[in-house]
C-alpha positions in Angstrom: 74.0 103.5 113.4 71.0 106.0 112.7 69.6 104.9 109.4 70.3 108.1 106.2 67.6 110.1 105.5 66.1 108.4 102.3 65.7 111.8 100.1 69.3 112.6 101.2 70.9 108.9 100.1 69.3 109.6 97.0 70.9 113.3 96.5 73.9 111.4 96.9 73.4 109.2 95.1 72.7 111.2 91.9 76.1 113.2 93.0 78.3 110.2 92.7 76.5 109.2 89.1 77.5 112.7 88.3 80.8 112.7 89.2 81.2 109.5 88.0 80.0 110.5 84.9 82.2 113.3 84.7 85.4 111.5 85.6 84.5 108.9 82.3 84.3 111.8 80.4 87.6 113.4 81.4 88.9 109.8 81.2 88.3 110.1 77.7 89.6 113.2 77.1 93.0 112.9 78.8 93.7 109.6 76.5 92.9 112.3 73.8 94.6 114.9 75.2 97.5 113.2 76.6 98.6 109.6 75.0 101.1 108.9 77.8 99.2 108.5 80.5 102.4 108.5 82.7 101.8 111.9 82.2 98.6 111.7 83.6 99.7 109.7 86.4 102.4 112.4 87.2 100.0 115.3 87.3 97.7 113.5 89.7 100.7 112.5 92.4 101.9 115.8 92.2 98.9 117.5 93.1 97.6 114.6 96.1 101.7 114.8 97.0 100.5 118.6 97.6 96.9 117.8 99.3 98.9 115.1 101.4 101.3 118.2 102.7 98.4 120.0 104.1 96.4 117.2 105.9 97.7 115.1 109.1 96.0 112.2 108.7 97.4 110.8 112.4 96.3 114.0 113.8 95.0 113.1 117.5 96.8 109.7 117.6 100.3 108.4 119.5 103.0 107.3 117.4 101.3 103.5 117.7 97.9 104.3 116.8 96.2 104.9 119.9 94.1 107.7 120.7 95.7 110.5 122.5 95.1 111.6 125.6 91.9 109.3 126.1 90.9 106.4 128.3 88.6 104.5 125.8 87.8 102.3 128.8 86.4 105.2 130.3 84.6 106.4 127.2 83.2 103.0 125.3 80.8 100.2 127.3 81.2 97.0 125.3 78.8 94.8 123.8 79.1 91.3 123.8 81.4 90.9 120.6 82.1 86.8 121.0 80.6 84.1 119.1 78.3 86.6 116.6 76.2 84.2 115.0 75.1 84.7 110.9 74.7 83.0 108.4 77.2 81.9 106.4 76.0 82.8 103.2 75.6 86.2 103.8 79.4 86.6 104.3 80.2 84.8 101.0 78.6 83.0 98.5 79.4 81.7 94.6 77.3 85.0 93.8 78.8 87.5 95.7 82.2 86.6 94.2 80.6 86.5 91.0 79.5 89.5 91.1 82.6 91.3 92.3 84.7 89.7 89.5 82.1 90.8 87.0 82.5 94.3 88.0 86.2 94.2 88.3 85.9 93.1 84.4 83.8 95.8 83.4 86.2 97.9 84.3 88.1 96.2 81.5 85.3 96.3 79.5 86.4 97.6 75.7 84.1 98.7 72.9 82.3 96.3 70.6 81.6 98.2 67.4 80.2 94.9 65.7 77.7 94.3 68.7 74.5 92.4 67.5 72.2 93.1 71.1 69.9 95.4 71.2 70.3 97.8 74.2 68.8 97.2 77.6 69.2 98.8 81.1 72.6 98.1 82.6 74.3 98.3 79.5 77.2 100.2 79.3 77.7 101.5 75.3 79.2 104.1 73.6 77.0 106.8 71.7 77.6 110.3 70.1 75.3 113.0 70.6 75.2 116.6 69.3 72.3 118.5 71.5 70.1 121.3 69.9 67.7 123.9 71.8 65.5 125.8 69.8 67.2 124.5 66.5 70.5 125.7 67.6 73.3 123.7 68.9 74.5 124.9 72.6 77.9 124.6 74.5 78.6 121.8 76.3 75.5 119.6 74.6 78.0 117.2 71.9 80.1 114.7 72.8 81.6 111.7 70.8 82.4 108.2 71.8 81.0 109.5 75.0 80.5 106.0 77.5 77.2 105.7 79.1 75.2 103.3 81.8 72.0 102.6 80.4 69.6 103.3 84.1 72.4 104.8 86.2 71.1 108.4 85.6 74.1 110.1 84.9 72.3 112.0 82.3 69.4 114.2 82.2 65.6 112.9 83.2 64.5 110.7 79.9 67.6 110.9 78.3 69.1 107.2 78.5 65.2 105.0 78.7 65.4 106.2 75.1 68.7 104.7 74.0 66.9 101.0 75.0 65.5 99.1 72.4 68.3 100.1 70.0 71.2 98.1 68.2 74.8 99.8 66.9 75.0 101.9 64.0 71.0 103.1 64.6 70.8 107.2 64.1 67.7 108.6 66.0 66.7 111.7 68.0 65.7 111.9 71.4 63.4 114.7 73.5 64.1 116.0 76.6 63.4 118.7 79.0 66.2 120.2 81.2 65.3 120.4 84.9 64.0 123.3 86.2 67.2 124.2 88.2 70.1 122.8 86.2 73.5 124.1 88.0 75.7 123.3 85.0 74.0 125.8 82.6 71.2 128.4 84.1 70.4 129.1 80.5 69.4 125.7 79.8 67.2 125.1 82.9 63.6 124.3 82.0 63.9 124.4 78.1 62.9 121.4 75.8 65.8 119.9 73.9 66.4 117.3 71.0 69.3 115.6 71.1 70.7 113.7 67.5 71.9 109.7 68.8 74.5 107.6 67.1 74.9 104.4 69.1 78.7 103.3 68.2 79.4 100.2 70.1 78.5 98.5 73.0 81.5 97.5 76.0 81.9 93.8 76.5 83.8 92.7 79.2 86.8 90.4 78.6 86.6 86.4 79.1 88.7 85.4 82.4 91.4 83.8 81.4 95.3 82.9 83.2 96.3 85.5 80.7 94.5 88.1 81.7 94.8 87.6 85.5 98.5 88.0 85.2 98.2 91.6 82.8 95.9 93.2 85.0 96.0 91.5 88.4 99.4 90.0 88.9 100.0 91.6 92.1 97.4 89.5 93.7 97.1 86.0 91.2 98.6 84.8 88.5 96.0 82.1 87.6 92.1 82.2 87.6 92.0 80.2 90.0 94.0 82.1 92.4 92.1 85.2 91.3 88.8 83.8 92.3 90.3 82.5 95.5 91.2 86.2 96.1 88.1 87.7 95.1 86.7 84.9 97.5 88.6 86.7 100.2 88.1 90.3 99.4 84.3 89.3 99.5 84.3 87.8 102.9 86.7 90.5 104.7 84.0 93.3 103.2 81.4 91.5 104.5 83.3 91.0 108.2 83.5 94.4 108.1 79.8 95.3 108.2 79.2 92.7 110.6 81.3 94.0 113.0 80.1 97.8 112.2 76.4 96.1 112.8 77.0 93.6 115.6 79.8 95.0 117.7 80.1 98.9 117.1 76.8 99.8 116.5 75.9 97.8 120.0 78.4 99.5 122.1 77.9 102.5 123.9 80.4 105.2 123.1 81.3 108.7 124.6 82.9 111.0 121.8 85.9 113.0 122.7 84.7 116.8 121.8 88.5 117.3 121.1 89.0 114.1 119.1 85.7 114.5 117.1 87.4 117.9 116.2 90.6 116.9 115.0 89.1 114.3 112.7 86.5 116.5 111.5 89.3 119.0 110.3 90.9 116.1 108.4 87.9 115.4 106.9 86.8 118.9 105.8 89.7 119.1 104.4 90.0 116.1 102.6 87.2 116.1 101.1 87.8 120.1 99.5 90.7 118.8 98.3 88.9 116.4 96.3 86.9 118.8 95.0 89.2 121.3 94.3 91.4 118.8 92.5 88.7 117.3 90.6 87.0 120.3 89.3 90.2 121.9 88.6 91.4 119.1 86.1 88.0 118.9 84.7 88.4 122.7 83.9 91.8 122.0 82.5 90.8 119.6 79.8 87.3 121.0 79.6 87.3 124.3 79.8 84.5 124.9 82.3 83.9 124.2 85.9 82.1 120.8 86.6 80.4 121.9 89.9 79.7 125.3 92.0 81.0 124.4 95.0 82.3 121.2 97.8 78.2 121.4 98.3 77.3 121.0 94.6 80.4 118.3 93.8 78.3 115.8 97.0 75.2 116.9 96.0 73.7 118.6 99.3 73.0 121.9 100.4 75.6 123.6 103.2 73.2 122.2 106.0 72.9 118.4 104.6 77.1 118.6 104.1 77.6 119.8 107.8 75.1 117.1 109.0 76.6 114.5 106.9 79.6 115.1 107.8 78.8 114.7 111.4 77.6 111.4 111.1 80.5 110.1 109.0 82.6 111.5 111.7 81.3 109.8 114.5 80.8 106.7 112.9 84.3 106.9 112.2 85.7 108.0 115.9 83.1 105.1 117.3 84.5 102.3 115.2 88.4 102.8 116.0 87.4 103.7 119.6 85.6 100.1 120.0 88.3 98.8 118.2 91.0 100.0 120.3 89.1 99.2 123.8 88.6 95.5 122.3 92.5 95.1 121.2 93.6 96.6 125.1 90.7 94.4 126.3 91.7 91.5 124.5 96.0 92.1 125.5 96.4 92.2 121.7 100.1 93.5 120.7 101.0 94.9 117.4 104.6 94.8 116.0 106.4 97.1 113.0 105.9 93.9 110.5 102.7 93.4 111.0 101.9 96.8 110.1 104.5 97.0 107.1 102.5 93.6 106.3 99.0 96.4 106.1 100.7 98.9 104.1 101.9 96.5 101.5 98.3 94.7 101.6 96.8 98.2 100.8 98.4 98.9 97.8 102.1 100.7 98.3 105.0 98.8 97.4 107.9 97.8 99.6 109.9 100.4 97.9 107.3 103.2 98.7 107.2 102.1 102.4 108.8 105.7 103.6 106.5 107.4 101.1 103.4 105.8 102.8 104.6 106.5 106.4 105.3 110.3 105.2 101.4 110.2 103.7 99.6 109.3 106.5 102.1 109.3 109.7 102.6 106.4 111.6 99.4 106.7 113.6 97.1 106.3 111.0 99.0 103.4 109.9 99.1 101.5 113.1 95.8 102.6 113.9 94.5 101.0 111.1 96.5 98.0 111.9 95.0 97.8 115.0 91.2 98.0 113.9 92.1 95.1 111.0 93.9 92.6 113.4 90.7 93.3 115.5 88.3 92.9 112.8 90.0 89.4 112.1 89.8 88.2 115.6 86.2 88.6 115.8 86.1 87.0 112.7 87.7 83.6 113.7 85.3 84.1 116.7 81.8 84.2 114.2 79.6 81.2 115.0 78.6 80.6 111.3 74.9 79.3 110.7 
């Protein structure tokens, strides 16, 4: 797969710290806002049950998952996908698994108002922050409680390197200097600011306990130990995944269906502006102004880069279940109802919400993707680990 233009990876990159930065921020406000988060809950599945009504995620595929109206034989020249060699380590390790529990905690993480460490980069804490320009406080430039990555730019240039070096309960005042083009407030672009800090706390993430497994993760482990097993798991399968996107799709030779590439494009387009559309319209809700300009602004590319990216999402996307599906005909693989009732309930519906997920997606998407995972996991057992 053609490597990302570096100064594009890092637009988007700066796009997801934004959003993410705006969804802690409505986070917060909706547990103000709105104390029973069932509420919440309701608002979102009500609106996606409407995005869902307007997008055919199976569109271009048979009833089974295979890709209508197209030979793949005809379309995709096969590498040789048996007995990959890697090393074993780089499909799981202690670290890796690790790592992914750690960040599975954070997302725990609560507030330590009592914290004795002085701040670094990585930390997460909690500050307030009223913003002045000219002496005068602006719109939009206060926040309390507000949660914050130390180094994961979701702020401003200069903004978080100066909340390092600091400890909870320390008052202190920052400078900064809006960028030139600054999309959220054109009145603000280019003028020097001074921002008042209050660091309140510092999130800690919780210690791993049986307890705690069964609270928040129950529907995978009940004991540490069978979280960790789990984790284990997850880490490897993400891992297979890229090898077989790095040594089997990305070495085959693959024809792209103009009328498939379409189809999935369309789902696409329109998936991802109903993310926006959903996402800036809550934040305006709870807000009361507009997070980004445009489906453009909320990615972070101009019209041209969107189009472009898009494109290359797509036909990574089309390649990978076209390989897929011309290695499970190749192989005489069969697939059966259970096995992908057995994917749904692995992906996170429950068995009472089985004819909810087949009205989401259609049955194609779902035995499609049952097909590329029992495909994935074949070449799996075949990997000739190092």
């Amino acid at each position: 797969m053609k490597k990302e233009n570096k100064a594009l990876a890092k637009k988007k990159k700066a796009a997801a710290r934004k959003r993410a930065n705006a969804a802690k921020k409505l986070k917060t406000i909706l547990m103000i806002v709105i104390p029973c988060l069932i509420v919440a809950a309701a608002i979102g599945l009500i609106v996606y049950g409407e995005i869902r009504n307007n997008l055919d995620y199976s569109a271009g595929l048979t009833d089974d998952g295979y890709i209508k109206g197209v030979e793949v034989s005809e379309y995709v020249t096969l590498a040789d996908y048996s007995g990959v060699s890697v090393d074993e380590e780089t499909l799981v390790s202690d670290e890796m698994v690790e790592e992914a529990i750690d960040a599975q905690l954070m997302e725990l993480a609560e507030v330590n108002e009592k914290s004795p460490i002085t701040t670094k980069e990585g930390d997460k804490i909690s500050i307030d922050f009223v913003g002045r320009v000219d002496g005068e406080e602006f719109e939009n430039g206060s926040a309390e409680s507000f949660p914050i990555v130390i180094g994961e730019g979701g702020m401003i240039d200069d903004f978080e390197d100066q909340l390092i070096g600091h400890k909870v309960g320390d008052k202190f005042t920052i400078e900064v200097t809006f960028p030139e083009e600054y999309g959220q407030d054109e009145s603000l672009a280019g003028k020097d600011a001074e921002f008042d800090i209050t660091i309140k706390g510092v999130y800690e993430k919780p210690v791993l306990t049986d307890a705690l497994v069964a609270e928040n993760f129950g529907d995978v482990a009940n004991t540490v130990e069978e979280y960790r097993l789990y984790m284990e798991t997850q880490v490897y399968l993400d891992n297979v995944a890229v090898l077989v996107q790095d040594e089997v799709v990305d070495k085959c030779e693959v024809i792209v269906p103009e009328s498939y590439f379409k189809k999935v494009k369309n789902t696409y387009r329109l998936a991802y502006e109903a993310e926006f559309n959903y996402h800036n319209q809550l934040y305006a809700t709870y807000v009361g102004y507009y997070m980004w300009d445009d489906v453009y602004d909320y990615f972070g590319m101009t019209k041209e880069e969107y189009e472009a990216n898009m494109d290359e999402v797509v036909t990574a996307s089309v390649k990978y279940y076209m390989v897929m599906q011309a290695i499970f005909e190749q192989e005489g693989m069969t697939m059966t109802e259970a096995e992908v009732i057995d994917h749904i309930l692995a992906s996170g519906y429950a068995e009472a919400e089985l004819e909810q997920a087949w009205e989401d997606f259609g049955e194609g998407y779902w035995w499609q993707n049952a097909m590329a995972e029992k495909v994935m996991l074949y070449i799996a057992d075949t990997v000739v680990k190092g």
